[in-house]
PDB file with SEQRES, HELIX, SHEET and CRYST1 records, atoms N, CA, C and O in Angstrom:
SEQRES   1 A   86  UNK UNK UNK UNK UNK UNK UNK UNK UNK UNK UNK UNK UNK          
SEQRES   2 A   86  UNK UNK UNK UNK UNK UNK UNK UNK UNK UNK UNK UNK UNK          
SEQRES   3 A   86  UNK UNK UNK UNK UNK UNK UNK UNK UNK UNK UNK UNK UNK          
SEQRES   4 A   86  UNK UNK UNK UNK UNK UNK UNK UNK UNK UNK UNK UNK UNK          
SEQRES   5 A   86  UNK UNK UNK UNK UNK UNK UNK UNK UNK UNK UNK UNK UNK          
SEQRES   6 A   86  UNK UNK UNK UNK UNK UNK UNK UNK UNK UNK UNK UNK UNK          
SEQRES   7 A   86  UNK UNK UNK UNK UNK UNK UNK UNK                              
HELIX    1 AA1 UNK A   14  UNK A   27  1                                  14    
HELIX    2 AA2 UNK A   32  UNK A   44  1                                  13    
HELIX    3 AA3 UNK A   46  UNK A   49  1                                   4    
HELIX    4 AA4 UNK A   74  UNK A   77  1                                   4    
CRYST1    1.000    1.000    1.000  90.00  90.00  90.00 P 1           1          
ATOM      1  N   UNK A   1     -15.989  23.141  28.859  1.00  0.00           N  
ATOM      2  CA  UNK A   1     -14.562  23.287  28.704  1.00  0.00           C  
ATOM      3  C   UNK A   1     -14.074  22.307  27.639  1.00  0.00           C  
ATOM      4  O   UNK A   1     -14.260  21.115  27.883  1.00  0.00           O  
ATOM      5  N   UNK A   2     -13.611  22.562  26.753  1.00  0.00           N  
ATOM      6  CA  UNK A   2     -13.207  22.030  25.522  1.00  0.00           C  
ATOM      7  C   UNK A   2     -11.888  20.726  26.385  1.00  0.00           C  
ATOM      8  O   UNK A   2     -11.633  20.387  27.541  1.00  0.00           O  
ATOM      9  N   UNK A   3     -11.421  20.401  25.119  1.00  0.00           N  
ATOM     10  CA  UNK A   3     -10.422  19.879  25.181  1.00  0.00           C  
ATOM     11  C   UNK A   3      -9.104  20.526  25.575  1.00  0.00           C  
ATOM     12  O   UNK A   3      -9.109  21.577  24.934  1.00  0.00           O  
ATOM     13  N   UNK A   4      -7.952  20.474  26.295  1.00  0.00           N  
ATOM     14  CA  UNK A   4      -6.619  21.169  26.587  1.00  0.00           C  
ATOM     15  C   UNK A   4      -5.845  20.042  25.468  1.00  0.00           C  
ATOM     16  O   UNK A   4      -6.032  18.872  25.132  1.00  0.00           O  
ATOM     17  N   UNK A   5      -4.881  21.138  25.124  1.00  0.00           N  
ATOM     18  CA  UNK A   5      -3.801  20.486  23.957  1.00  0.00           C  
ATOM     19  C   UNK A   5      -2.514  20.468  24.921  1.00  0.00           C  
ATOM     20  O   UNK A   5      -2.343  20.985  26.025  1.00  0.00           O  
ATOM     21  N   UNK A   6      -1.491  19.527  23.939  1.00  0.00           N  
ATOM     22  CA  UNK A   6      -0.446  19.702  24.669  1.00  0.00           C  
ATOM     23  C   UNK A   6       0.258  20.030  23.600  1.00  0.00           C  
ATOM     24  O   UNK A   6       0.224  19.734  22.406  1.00  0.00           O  
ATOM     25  N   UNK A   7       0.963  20.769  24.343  1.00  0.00           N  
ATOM     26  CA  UNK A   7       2.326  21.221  23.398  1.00  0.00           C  
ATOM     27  C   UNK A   7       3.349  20.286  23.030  1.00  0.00           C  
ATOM     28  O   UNK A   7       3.611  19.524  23.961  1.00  0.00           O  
ATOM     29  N   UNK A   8       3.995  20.092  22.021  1.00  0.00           N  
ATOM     30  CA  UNK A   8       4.742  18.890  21.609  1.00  0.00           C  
ATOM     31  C   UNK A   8       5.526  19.412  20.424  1.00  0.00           C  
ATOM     32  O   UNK A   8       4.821  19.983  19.593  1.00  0.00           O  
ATOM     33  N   UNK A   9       6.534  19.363  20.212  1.00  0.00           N  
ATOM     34  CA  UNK A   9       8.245  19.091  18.907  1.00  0.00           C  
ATOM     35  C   UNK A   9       7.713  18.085  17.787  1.00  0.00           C  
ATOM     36  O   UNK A   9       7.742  16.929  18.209  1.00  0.00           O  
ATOM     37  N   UNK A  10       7.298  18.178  16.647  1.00  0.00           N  
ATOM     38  CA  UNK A  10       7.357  17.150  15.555  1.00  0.00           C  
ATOM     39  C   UNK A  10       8.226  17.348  14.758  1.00  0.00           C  
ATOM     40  O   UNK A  10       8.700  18.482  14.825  1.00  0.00           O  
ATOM     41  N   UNK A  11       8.843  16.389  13.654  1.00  0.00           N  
ATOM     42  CA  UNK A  11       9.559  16.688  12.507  1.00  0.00           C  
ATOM     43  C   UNK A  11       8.556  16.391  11.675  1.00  0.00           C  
ATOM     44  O   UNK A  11       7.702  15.685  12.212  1.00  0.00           O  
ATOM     45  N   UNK A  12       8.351  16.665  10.587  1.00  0.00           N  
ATOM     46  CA  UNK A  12       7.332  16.218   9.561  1.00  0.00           C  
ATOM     47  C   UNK A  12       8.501  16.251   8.163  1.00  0.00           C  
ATOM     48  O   UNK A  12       9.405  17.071   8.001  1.00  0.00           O  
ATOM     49  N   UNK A  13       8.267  15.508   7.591  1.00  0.00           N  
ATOM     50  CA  UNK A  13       8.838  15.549   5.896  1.00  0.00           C  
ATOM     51  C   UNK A  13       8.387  16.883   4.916  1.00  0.00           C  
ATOM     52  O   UNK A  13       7.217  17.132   4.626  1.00  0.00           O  
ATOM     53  N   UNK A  14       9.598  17.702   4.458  1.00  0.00           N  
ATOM     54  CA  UNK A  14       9.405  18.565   3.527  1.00  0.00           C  
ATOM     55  C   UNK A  14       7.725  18.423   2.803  1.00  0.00           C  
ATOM     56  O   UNK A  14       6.968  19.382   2.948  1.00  0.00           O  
ATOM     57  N   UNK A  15       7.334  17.409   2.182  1.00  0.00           N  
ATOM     58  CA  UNK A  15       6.410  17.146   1.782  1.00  0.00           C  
ATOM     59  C   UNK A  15       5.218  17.219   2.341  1.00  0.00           C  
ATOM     60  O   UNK A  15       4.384  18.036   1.948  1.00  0.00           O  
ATOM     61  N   UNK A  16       4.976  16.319   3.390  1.00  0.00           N  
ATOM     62  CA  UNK A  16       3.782  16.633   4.306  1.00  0.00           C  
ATOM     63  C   UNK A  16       3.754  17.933   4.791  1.00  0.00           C  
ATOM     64  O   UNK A  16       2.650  18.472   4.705  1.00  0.00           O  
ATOM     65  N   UNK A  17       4.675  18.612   5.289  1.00  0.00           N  
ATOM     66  CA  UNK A  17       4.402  20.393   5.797  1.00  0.00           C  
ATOM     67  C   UNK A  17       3.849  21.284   4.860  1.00  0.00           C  
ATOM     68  O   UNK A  17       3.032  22.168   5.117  1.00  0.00           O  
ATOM     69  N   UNK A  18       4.412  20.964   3.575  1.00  0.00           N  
ATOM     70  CA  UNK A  18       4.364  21.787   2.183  1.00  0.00           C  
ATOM     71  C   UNK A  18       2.647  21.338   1.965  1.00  0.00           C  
ATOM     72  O   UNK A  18       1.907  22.321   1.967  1.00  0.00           O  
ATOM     73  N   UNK A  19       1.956  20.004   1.785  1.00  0.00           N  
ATOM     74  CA  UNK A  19       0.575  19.585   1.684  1.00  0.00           C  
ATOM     75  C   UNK A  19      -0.588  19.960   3.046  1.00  0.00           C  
ATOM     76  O   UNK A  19      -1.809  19.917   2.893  1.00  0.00           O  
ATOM     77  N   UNK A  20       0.000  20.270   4.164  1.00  0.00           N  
ATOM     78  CA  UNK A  20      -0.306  20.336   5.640  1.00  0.00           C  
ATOM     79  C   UNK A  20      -1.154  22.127   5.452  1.00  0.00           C  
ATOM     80  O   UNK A  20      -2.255  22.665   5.563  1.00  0.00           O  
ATOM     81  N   UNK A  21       0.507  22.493   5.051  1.00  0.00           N  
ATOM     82  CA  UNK A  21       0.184  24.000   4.978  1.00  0.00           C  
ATOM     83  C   UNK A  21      -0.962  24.567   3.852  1.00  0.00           C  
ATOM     84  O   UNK A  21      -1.928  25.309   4.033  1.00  0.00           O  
ATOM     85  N   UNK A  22      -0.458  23.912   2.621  1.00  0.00           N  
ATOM     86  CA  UNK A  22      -1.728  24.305   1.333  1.00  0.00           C  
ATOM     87  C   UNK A  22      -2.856  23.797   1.538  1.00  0.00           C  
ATOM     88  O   UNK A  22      -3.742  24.399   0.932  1.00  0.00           O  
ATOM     89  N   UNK A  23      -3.295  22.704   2.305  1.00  0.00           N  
ATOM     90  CA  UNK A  23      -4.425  22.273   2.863  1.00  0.00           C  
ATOM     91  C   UNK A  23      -5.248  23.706   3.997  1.00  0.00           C  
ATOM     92  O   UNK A  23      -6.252  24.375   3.751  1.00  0.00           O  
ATOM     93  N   UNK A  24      -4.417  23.747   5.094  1.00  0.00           N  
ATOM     94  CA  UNK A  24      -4.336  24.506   5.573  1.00  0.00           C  
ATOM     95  C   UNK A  24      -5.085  26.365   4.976  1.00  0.00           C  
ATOM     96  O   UNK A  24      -6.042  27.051   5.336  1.00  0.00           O  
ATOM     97  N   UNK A  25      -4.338  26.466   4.271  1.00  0.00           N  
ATOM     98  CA  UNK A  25      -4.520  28.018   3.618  1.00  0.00           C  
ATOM     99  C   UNK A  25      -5.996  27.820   2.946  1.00  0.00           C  
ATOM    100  O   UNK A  25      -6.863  28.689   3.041  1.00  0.00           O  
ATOM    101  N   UNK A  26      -6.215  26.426   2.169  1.00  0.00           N  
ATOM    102  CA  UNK A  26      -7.273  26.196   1.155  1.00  0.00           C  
ATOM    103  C   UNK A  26      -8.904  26.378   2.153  1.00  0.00           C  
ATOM    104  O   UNK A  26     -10.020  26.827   1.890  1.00  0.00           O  
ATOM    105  N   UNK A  27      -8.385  25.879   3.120  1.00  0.00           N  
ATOM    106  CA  UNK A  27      -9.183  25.950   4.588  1.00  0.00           C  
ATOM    107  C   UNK A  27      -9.774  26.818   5.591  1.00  0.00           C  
ATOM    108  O   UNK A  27     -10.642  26.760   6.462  1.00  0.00           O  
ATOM    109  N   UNK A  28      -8.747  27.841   4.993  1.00  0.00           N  
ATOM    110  CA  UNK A  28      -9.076  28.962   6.291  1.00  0.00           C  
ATOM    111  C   UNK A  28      -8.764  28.260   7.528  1.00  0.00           C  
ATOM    112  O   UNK A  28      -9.019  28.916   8.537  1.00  0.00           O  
ATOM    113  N   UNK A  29      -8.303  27.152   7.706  1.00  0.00           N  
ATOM    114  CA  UNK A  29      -7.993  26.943   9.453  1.00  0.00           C  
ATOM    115  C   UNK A  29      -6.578  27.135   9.704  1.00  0.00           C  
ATOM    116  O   UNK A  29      -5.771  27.207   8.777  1.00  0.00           O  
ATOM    117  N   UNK A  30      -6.285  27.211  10.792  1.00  0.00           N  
ATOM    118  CA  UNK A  30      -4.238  27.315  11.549  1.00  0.00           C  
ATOM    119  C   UNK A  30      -4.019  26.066  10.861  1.00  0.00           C  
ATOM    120  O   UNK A  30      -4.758  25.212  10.371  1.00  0.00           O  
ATOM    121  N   UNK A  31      -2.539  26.254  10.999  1.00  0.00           N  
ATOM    122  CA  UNK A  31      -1.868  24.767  10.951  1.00  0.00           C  
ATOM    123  C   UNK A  31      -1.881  23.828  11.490  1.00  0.00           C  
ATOM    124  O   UNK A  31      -1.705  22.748  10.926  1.00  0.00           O  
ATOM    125  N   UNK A  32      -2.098  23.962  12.772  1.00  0.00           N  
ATOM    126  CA  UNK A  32      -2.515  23.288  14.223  1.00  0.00           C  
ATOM    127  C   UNK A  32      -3.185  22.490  13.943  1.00  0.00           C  
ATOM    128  O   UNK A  32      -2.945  21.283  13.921  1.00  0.00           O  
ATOM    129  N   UNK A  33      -4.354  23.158  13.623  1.00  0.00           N  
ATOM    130  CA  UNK A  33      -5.926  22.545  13.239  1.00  0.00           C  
ATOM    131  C   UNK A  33      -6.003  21.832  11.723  1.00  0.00           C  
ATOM    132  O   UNK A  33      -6.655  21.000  11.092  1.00  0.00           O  
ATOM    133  N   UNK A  34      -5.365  22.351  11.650  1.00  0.00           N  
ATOM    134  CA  UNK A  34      -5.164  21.282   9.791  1.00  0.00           C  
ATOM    135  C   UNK A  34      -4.470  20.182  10.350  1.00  0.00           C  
ATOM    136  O   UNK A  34      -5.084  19.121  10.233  1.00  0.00           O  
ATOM    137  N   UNK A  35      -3.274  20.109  10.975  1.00  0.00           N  
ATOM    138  CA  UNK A  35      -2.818  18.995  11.476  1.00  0.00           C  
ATOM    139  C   UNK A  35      -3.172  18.141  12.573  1.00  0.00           C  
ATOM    140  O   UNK A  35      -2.732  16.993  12.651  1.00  0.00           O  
ATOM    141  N   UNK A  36      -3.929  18.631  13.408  1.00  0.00           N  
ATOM    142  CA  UNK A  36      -4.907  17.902  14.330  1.00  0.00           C  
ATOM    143  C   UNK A  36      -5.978  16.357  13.207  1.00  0.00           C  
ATOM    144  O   UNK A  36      -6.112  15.143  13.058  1.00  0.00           O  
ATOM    145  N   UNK A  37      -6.600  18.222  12.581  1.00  0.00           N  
ATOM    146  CA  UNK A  37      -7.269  16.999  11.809  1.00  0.00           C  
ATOM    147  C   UNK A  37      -7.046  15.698  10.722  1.00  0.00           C  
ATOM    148  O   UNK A  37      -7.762  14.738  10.438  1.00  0.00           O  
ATOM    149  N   UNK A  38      -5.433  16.232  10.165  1.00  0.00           N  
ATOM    150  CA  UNK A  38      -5.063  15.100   9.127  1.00  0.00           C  
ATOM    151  C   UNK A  38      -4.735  14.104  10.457  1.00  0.00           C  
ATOM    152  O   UNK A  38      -5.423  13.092  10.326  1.00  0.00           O  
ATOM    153  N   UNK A  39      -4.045  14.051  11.504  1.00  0.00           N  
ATOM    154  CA  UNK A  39      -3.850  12.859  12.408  1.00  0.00           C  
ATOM    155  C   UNK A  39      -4.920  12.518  12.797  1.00  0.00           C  
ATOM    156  O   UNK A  39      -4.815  11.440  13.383  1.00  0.00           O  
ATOM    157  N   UNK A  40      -6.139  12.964  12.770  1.00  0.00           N  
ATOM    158  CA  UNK A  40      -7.571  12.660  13.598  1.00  0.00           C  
ATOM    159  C   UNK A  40      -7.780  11.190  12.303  1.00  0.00           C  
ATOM    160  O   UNK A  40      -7.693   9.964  12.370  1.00  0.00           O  
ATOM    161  N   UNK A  41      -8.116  12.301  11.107  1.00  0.00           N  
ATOM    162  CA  UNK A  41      -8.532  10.742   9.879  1.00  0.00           C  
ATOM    163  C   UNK A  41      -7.592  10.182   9.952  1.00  0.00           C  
ATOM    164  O   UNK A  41      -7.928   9.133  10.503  1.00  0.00           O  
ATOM    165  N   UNK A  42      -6.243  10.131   9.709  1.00  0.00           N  
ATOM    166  CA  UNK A  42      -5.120   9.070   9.819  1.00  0.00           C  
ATOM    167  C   UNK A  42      -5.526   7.752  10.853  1.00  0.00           C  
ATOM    168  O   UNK A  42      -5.791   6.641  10.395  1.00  0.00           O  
ATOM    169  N   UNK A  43      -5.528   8.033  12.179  1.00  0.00           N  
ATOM    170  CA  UNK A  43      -5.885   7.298  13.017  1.00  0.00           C  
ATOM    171  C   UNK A  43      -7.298   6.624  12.823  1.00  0.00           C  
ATOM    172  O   UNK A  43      -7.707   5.531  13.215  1.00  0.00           O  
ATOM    173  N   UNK A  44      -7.949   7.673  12.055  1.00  0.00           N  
ATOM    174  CA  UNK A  44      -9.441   6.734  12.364  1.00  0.00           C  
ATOM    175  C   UNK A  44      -9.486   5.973  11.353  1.00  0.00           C  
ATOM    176  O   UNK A  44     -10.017   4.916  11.695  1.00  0.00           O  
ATOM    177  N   UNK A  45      -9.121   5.966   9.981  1.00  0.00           N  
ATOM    178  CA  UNK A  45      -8.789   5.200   9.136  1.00  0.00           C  
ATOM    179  C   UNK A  45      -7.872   4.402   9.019  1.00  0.00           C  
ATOM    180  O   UNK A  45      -7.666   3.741   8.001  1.00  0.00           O  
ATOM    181  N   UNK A  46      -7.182   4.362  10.087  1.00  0.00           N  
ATOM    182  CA  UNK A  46      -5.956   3.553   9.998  1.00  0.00           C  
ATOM    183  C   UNK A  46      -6.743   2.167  10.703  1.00  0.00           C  
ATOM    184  O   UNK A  46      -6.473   1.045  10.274  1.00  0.00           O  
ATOM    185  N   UNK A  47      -7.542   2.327  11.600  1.00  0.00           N  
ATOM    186  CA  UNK A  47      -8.909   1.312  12.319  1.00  0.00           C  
ATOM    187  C   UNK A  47      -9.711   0.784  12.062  1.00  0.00           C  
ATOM    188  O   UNK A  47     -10.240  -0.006  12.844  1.00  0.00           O  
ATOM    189  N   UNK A  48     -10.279   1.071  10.457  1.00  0.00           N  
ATOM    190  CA  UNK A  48     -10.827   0.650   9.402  1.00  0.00           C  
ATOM    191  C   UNK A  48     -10.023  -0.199   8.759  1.00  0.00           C  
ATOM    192  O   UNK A  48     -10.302  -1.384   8.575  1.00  0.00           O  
ATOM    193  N   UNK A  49      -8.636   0.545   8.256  1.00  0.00           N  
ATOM    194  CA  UNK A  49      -8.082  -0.497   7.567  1.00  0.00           C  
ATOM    195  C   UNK A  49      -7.510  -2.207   8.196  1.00  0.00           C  
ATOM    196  O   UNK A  49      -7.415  -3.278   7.596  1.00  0.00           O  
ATOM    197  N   UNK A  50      -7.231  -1.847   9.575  1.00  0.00           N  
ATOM    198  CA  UNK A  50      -7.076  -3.103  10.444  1.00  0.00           C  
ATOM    199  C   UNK A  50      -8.039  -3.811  10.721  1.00  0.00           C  
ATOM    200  O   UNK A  50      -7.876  -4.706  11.551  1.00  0.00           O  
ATOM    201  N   UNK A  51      -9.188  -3.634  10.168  1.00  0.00           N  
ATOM    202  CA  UNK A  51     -10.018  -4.646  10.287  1.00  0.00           C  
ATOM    203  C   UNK A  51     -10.409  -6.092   9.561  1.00  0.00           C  
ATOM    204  O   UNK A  51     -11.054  -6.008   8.516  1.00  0.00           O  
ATOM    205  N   UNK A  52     -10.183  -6.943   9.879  1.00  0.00           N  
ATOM    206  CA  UNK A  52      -9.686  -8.344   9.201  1.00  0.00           C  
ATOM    207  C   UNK A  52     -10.775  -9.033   8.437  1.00  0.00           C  
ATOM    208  O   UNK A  52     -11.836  -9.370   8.963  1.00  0.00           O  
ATOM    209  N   UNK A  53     -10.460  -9.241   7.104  1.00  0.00           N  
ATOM    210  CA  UNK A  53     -11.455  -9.466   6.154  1.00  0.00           C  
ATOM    211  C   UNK A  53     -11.047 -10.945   5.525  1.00  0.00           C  
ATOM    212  O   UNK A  53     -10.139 -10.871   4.698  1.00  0.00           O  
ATOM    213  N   UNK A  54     -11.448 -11.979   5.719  1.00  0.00           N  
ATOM    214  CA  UNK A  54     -11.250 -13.226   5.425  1.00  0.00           C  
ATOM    215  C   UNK A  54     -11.987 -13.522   3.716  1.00  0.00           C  
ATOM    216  O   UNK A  54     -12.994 -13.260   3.059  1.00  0.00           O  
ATOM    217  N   UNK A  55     -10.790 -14.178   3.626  1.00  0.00           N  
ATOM    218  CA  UNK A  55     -10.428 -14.088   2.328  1.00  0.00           C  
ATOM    219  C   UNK A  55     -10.571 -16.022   2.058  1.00  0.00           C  
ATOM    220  O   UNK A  55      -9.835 -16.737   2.738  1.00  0.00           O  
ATOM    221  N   UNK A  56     -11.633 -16.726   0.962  1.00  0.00           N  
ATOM    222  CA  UNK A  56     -11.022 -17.787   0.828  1.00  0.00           C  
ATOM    223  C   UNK A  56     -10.684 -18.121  -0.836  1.00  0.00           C  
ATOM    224  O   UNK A  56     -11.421 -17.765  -1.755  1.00  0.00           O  
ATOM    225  N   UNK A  57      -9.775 -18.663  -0.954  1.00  0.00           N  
ATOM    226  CA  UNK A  57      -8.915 -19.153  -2.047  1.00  0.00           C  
ATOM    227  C   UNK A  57      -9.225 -20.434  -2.527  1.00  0.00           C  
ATOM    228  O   UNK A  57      -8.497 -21.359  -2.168  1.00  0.00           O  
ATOM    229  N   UNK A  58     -10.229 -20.670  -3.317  1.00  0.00           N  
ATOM    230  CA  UNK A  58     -10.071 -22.418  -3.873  1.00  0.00           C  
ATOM    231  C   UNK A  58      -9.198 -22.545  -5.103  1.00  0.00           C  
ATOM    232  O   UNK A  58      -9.226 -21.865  -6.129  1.00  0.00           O  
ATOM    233  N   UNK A  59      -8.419 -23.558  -4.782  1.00  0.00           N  
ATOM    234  CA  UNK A  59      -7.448 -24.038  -5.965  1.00  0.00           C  
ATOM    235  C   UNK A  59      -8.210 -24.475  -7.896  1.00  0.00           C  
ATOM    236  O   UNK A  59      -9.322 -24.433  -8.423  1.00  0.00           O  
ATOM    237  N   UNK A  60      -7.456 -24.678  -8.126  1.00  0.00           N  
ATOM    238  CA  UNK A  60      -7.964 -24.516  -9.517  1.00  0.00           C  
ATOM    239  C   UNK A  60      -6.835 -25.307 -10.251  1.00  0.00           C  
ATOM    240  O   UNK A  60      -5.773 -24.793 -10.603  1.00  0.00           O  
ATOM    241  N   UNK A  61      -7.222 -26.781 -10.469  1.00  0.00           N  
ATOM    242  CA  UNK A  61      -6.256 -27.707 -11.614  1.00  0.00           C  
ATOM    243  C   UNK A  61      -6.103 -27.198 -12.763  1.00  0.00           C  
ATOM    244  O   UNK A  61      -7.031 -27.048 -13.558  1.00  0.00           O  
ATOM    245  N   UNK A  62      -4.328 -26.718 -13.083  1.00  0.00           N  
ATOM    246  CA  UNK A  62      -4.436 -26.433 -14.665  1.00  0.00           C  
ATOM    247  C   UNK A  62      -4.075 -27.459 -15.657  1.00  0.00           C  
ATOM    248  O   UNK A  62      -3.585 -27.367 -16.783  1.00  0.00           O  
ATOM    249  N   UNK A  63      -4.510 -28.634 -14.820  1.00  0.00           N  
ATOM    250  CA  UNK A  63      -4.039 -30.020 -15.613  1.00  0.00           C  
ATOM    251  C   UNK A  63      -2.422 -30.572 -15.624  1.00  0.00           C  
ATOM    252  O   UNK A  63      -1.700 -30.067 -14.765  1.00  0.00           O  
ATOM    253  N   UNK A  64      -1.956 -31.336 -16.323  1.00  0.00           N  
ATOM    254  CA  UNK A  64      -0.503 -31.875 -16.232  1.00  0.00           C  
ATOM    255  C   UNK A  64       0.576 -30.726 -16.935  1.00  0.00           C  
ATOM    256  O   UNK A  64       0.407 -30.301 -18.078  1.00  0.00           O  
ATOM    257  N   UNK A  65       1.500 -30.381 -16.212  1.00  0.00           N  
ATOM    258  CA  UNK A  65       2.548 -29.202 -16.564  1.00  0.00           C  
ATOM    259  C   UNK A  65       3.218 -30.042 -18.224  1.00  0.00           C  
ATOM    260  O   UNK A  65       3.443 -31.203 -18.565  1.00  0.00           O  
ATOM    261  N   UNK A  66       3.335 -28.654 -18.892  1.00  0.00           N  
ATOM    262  CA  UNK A  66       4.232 -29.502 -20.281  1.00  0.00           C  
ATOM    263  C   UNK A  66       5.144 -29.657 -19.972  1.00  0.00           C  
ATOM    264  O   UNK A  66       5.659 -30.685 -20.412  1.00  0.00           O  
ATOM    265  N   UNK A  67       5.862 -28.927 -19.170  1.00  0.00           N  
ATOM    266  CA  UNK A  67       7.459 -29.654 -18.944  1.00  0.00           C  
ATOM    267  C   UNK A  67       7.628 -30.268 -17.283  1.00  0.00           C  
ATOM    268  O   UNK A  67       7.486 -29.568 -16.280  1.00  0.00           O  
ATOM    269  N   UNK A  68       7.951 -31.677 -17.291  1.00  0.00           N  
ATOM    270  CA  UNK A  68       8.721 -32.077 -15.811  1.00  0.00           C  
ATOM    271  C   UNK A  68       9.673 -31.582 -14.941  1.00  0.00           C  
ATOM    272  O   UNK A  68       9.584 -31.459 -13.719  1.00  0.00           O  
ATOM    273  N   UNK A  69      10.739 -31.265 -15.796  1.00  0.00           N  
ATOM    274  CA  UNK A  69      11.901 -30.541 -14.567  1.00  0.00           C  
ATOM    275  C   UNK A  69      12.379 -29.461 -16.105  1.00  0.00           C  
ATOM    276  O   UNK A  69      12.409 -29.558 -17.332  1.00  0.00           O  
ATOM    277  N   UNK A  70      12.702 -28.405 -14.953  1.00  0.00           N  
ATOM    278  CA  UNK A  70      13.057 -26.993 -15.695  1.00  0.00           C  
ATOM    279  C   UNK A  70      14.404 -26.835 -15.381  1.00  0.00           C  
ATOM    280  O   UNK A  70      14.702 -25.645 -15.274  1.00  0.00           O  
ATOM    281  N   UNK A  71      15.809 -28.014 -15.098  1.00  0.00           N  
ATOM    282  CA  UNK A  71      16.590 -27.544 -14.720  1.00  0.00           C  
ATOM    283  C   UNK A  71      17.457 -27.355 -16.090  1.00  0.00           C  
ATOM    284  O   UNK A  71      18.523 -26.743 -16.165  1.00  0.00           O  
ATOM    285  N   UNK A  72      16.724 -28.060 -17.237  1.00  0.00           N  
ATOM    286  CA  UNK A  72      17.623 -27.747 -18.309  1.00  0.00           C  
ATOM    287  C   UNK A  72      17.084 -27.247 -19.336  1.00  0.00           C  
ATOM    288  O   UNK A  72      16.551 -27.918 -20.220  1.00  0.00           O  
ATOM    289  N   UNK A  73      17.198 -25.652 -19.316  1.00  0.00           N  
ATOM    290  CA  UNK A  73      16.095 -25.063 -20.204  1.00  0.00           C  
ATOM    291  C   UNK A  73      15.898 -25.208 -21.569  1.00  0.00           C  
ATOM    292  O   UNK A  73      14.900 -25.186 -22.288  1.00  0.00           O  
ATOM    293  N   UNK A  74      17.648 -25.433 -21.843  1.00  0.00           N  
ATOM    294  CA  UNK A  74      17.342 -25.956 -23.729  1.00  0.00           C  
ATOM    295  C   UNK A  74      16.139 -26.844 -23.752  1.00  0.00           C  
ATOM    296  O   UNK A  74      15.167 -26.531 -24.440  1.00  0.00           O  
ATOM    297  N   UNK A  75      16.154 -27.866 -23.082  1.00  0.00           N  
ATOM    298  CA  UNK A  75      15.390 -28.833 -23.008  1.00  0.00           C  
ATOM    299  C   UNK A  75      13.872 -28.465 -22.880  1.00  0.00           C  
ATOM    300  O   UNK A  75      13.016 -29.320 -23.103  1.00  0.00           O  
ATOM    301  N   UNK A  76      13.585 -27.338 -22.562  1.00  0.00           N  
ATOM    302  CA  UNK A  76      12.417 -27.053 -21.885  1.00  0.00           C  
ATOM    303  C   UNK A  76      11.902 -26.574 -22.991  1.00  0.00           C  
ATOM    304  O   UNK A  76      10.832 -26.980 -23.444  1.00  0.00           O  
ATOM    305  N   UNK A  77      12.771 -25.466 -23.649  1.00  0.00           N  
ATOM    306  CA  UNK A  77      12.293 -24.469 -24.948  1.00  0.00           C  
ATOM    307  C   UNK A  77      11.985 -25.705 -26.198  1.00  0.00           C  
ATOM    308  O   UNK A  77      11.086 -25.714 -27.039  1.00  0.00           O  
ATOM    309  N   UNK A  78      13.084 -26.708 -25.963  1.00  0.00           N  
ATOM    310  CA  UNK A  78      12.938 -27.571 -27.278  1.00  0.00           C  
ATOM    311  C   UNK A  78      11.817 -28.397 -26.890  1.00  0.00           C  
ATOM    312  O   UNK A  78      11.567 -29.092 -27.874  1.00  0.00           O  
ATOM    313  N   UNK A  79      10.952 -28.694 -25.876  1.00  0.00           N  
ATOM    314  CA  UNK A  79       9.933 -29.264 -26.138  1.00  0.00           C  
ATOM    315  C   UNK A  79       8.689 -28.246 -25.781  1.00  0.00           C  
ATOM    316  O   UNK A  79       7.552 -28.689 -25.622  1.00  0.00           O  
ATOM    317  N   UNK A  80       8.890 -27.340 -25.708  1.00  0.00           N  
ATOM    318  CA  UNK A  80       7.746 -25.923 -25.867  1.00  0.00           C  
ATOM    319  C   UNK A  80       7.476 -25.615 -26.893  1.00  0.00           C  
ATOM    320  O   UNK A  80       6.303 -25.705 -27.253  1.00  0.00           O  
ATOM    321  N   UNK A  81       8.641 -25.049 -27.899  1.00  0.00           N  
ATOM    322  CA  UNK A  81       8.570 -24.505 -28.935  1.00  0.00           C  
ATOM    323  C   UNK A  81       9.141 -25.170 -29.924  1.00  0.00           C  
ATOM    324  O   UNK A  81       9.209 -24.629 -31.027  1.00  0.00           O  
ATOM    325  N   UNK A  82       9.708 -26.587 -29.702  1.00  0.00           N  
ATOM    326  CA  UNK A  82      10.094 -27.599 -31.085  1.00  0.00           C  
ATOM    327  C   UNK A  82      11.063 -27.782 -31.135  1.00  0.00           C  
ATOM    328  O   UNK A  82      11.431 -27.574 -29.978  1.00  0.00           O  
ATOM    329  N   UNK A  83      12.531 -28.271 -32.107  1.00  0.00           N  
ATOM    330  CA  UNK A  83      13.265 -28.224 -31.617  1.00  0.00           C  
ATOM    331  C   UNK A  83      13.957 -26.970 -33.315  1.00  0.00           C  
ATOM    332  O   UNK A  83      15.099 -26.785 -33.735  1.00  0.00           O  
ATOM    333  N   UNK A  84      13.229 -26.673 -33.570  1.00  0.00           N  
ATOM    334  CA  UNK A  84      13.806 -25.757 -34.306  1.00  0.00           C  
ATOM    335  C   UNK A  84      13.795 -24.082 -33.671  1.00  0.00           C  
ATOM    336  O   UNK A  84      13.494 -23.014 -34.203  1.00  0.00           O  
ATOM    337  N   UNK A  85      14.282 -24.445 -32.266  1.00  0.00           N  
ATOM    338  CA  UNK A  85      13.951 -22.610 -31.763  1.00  0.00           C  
ATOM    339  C   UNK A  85      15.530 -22.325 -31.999  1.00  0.00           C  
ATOM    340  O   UNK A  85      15.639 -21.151 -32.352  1.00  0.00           O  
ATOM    341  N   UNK A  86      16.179 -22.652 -31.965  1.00  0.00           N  
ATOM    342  CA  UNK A  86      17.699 -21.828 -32.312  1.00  0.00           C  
ATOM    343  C   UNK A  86      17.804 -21.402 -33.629  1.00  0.00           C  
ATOM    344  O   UNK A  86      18.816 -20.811 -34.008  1.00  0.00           O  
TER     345      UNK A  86                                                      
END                                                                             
């Protein structure tokens, strides 16, 4: 005895019904079954993607910044680019 389905109301987005269905037709299967199966990989890939992949980051000195404080940018450009930038 297979599996029993339940009957259930979805809304789906113009888009996904329109890709659901041409999937569907490209398939030879119902809609049902096209949509069974896009939620089947959804879910099972969605379990893959939650799987936690540690990541480490070592810092990297880019030496002493050319400018000290950036609150006065003339100041910043005129000792970046000289003081002939205007």
């Amino acid at each position: 005895m297979g599996i029993k389905g339940i009957r259930t109301t979805i809304t789906l987005d113009e888009d996904m019904f329109a890709r659901l269905k041409q999937e569907s037709v490209a398939k030879d299967v119902s809609f049902k079954e096209m949509l069974n199966e896009a939620v089947r990989s959804g879910l099972t890939s969605k379990s893959i993607r939650t799987a936690t992949t540690t990541y480490t980051i070592e810092p990297e000195s880019l030496g002493k910044p050319a400018v000290n404080n950036l609150d006065n940018i003339g100041e910043v450009i005129a000792t970046l680019e000289g003081e002939s930038w205007c």
